[in-house]
C-alpha positions as CSV (number, residue, x, y, z in Angstrom):
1,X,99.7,109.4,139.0
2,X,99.4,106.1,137.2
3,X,97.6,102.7,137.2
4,X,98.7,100.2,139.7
5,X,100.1,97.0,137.8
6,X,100.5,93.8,139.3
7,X,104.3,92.9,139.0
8,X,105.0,89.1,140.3
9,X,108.5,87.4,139.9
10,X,108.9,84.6,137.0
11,X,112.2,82.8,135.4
12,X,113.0,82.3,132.1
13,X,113.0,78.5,131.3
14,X,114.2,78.5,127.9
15,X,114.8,80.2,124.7
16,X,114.5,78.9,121.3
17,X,115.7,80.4,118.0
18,X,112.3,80.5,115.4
19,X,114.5,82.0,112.9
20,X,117.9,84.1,112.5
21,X,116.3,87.4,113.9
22,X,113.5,85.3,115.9
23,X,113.9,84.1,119.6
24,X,111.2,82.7,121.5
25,X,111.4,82.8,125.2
26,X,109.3,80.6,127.5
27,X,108.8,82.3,131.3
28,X,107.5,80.8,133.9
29,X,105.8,82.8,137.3
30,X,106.9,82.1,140.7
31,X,103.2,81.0,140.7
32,X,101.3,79.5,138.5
33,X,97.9,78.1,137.5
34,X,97.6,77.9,133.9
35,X,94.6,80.1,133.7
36,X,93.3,81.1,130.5
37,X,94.1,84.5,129.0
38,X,92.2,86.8,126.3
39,X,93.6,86.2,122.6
40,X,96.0,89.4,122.1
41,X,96.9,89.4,125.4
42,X,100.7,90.7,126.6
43,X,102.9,90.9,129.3
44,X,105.1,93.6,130.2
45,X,108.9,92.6,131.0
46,X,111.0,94.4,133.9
47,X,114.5,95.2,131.3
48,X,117.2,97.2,132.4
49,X,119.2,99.8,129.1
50,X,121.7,101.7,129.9
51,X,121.9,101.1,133.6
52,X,118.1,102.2,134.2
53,X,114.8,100.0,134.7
54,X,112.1,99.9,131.9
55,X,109.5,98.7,130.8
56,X,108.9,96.5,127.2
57,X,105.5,94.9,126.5
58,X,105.7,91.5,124.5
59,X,102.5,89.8,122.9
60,X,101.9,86.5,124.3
61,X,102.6,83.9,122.0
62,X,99.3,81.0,121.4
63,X,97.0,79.7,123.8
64,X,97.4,79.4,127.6
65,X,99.5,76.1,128.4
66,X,100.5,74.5,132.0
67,X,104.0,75.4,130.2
68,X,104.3,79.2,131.7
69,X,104.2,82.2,128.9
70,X,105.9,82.6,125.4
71,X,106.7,85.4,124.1
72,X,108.5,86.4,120.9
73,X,111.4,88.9,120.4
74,X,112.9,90.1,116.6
75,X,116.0,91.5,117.4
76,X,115.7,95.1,116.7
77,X,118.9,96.8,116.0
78,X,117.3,100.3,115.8
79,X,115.1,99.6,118.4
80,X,115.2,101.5,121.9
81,X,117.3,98.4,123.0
82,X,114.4,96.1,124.9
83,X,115.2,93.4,122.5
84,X,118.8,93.8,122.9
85,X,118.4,93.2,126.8
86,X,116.1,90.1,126.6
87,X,118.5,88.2,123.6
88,X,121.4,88.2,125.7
89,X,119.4,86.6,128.8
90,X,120.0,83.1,129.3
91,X,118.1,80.4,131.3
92,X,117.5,80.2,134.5
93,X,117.4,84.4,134.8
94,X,115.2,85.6,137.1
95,X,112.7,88.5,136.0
96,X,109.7,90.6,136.8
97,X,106.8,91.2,134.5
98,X,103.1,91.7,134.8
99,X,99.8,89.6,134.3
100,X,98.3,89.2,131.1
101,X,96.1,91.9,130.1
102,X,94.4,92.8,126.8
103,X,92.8,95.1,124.7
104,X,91.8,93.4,121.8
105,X,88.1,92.7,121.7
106,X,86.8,89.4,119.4
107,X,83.4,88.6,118.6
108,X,83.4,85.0,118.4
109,X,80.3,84.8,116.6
110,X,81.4,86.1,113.1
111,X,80.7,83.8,109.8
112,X,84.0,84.9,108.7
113,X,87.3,86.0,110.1
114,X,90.3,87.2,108.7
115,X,93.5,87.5,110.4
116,X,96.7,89.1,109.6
117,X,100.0,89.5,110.4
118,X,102.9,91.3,109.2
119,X,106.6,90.3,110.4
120,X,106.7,89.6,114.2
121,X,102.9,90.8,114.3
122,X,102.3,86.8,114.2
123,X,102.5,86.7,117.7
124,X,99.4,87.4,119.1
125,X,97.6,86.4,115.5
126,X,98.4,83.0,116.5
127,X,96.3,82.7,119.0
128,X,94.0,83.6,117.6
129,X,94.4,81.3,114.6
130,X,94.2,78.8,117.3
131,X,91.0,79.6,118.5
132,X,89.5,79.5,115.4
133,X,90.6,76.8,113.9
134,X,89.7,74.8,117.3
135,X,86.1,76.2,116.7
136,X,85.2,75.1,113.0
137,X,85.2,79.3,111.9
138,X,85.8,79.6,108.8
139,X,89.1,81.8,109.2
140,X,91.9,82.4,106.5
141,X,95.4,83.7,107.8
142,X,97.7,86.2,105.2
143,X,100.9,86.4,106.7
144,X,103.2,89.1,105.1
145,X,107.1,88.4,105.6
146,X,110.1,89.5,103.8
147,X,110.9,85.8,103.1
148,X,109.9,82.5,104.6
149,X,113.2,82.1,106.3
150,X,112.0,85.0,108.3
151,X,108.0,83.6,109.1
152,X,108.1,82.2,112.9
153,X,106.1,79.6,113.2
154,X,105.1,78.6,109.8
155,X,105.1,75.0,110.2
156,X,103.0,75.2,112.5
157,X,100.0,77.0,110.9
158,X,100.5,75.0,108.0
159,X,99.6,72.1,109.5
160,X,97.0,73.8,111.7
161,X,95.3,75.5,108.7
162,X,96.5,74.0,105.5
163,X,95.8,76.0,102.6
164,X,93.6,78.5,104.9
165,X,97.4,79.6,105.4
166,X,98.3,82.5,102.5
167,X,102.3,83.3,102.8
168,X,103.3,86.6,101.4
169,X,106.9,86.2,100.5
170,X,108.5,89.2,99.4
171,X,111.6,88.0,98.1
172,X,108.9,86.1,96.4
173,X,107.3,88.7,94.6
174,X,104.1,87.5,96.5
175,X,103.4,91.3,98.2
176,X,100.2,91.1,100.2
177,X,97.6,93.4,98.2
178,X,95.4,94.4,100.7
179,X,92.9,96.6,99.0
180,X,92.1,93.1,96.7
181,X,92.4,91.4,100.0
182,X,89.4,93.8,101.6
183,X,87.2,93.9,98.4
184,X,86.8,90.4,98.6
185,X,85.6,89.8,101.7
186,X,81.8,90.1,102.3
187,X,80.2,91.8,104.8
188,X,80.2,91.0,108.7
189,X,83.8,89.7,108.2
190,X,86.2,90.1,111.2
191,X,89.7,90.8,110.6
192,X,92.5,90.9,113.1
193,X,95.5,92.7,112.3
194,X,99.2,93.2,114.2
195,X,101.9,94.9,112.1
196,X,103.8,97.6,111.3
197,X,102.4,100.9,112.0
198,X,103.3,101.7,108.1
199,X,101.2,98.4,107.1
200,X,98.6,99.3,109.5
201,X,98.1,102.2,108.0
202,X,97.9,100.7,104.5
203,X,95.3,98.3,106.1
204,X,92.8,101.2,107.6
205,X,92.8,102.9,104.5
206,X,92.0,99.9,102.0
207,X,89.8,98.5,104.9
208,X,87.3,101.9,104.7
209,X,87.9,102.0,100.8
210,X,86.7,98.0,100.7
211,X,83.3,99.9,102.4
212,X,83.8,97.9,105.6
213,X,82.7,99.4,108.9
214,X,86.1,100.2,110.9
215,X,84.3,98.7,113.7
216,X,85.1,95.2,112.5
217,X,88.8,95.7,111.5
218,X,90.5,95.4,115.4
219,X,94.5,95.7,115.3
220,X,97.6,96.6,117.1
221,X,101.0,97.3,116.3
222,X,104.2,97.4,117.7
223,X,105.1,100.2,120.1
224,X,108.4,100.5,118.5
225,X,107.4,101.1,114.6
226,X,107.3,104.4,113.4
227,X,107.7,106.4,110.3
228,X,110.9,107.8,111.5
229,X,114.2,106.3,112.7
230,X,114.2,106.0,116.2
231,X,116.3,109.0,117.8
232,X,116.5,111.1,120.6
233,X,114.9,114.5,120.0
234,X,113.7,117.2,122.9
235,X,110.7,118.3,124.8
236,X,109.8,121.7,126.3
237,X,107.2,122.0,129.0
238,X,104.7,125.2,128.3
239,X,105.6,128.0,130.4
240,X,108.7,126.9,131.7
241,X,112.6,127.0,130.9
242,X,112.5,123.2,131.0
243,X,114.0,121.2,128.3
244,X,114.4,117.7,128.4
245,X,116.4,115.4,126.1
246,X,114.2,112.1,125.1
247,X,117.1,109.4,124.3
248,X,116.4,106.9,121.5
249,X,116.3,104.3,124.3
250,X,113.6,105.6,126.2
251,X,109.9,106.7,125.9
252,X,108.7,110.1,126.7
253,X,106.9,109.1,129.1
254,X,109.5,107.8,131.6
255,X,111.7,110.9,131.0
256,X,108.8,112.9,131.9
257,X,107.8,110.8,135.0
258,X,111.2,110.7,135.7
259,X,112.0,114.4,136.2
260,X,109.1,114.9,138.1
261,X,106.2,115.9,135.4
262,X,104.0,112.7,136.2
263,X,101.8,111.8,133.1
264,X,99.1,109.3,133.6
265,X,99.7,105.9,132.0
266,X,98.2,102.5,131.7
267,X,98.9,100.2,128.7
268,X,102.2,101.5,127.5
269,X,101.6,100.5,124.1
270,X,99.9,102.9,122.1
271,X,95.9,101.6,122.7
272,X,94.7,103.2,125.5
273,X,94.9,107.4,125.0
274,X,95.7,107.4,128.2
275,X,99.0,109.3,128.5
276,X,98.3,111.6,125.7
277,X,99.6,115.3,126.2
278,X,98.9,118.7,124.7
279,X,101.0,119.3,121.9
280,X,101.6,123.3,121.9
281,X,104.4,123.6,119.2
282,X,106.3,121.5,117.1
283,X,110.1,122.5,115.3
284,X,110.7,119.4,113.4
285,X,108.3,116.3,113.0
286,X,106.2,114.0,115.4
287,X,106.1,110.5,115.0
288,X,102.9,108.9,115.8
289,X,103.1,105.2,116.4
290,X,99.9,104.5,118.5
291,X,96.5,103.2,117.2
292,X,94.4,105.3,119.8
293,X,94.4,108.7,117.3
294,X,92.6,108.6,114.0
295,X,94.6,109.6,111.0
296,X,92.9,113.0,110.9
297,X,93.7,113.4,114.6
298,X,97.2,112.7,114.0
299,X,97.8,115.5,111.1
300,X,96.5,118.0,113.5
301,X,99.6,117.1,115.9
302,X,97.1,118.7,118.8
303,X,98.3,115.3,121.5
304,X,100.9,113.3,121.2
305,X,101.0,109.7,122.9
306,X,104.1,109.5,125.1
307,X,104.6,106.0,125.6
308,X,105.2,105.4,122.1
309,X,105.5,107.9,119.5
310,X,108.4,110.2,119.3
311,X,109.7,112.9,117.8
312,X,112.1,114.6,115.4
313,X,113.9,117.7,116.1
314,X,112.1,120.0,119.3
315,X,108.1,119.7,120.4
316,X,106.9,121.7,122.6
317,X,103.8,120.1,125.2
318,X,102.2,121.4,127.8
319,X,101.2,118.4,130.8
320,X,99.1,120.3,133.1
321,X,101.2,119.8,135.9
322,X,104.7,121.5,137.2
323,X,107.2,120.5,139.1
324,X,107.2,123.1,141.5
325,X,103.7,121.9,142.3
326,X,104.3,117.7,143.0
């Protein structure tokens, strides 16, 4: 079984380059009313790889406009080919994706926020920036890129927060330090993260060191960064002689759905827990790319989440259903 989502048809009205690996696509619903949305909200796009339908969740991109919904795509050679499909759309295509929906909880009645972002992470940090900057907070933004040919949207928040704006440049030699970062931020502050998972990481860790409750650090990452190259690697269900082949171009999840071993799903991104499986053996390594497990939880390779993380080599799970019995 799974959670009912609420697809509705939309075109795609234009697309605008934010830098060589950057594209920005605006989409607009079949109908429309310009309502409001959470800050970190996303939308899920209807993509088609290899001849079969997925699913790829996209951050939407600032505030709510009358314009329709931006999202923005880095093209992702090693990705699991989502930003592949949606680079070589044009305008006027016709798609189906979902209604905003979010995770990301903000107390809006902080002294102090600090946001982050680390490559395409920016996208649903702007909005936020937005927000608070519209407010009066007193909010600084550290925005880690390889270089600033690479930072989307940098004009932008320089001229929406001026020297509240920090750009770490790496082919700058400006590297974003963020356990000096942490241990100068007093207490109560809010910081919002999106990144990589291996900068996320890097962010917990110096985030609890700093002696800040984890409470106030709220993040996401992208469902498609990992510690491991993205490959295709093999399942085995418990107690049976299946063995199922996991492509590097889609999840665990939809193989498993697919042949008939139904895991229970609702975010598709890593936040939830929901789809989260026994683990009973692992021959190789698991790569855990969602930010529902702790980092404890993780080592112990007891559940693995199956709409993100993957796997190298041969794991072993055990879903609680068969197919004999659906």
């Amino acid at each position: 079984m799974r959670f009912i989502e609420t697809w509705i048809p939309a075109t795609l009205v234009s697309t605008r380059d934010l830098s060589p690996g950057i594209r920005e696509f605006l989409i607009m619903p079949d109908q429309f009313d310009g309502s409001a949305y959470p800050v970190g909200s996303h939308i899920s796009v209807s993509v088609t790889i290899d001849g079969q339908p997925e699913t790829r969740s996209y951050s939407l991109v600032g505030e709510a406009t009358s314009q329709g919904f931006k999202i923005a795509v880095r093209r992702a050679e090693d990705s699991r080919g989502g930003s592949r499909y949606m680079w070589q759309l044009a305008p006027g295509a016709r798609l189906d994706i979902t209604r905003p929906a979010s995770l990301v909880a903000v107390d809006w009645e902080r002294d102090v926020y600090c946001l982050i972002a680390g490559g395409i992470g920016i996208t649903p940090i702007l909005g936020a920036a937005q927000a608070l900057a519209r407010r009066g907070s007193q909010v600084a933004l550290h925005y880690a890129v390889r270089g600033r040919a690479d930072a989307a949207y940098l004009d932008e928040l320089a001229d929406m927060l001026g020297d509240r704006l920090v750009v770490h440049a790496s082919d700058e030699d400006k590297r974003l330090d963020l356990d000096a970062l942490f241990a100068s931020l007093p207490k109560g502050t809010l910081t919002l993260f999106c990144g990589p998972m291996r900068m996320l990481d890097a962010a917990r860790h110096a985030w609890i060191g700093a002696g800040h409750p984890l409470s106030d650090l709220r993040y996401e990452t992208f469902g498609s960064s990992g510690t491991l190259p993205t490959e295709a690697f093999r399942v085995r269900l418990k107690d049976s002689d299946v063995e199922l082949e996991i492509p590097r171009e889609r999840s665990m999840l939809d193989v498993l759905n697919a042949s008939g071993f139904e895991v229970i799903s609702d975010c598709k991104r890593g936040e939830c827990g929901l789809c989260a499986i026994d683990v009973v053996a692992v021959d190789g390594e698991i790569d855990h790319r969602d930010v529902f497990f702790s980092d404890h939880q993780k080592q112990s390779n007891a559940k693995i989440c199956t709409c993100v993380s993957r796997a190298r080599g041969t794991i072993t799970v055990d879903t609680l259903l068969r197919a004999d019995a659906v």
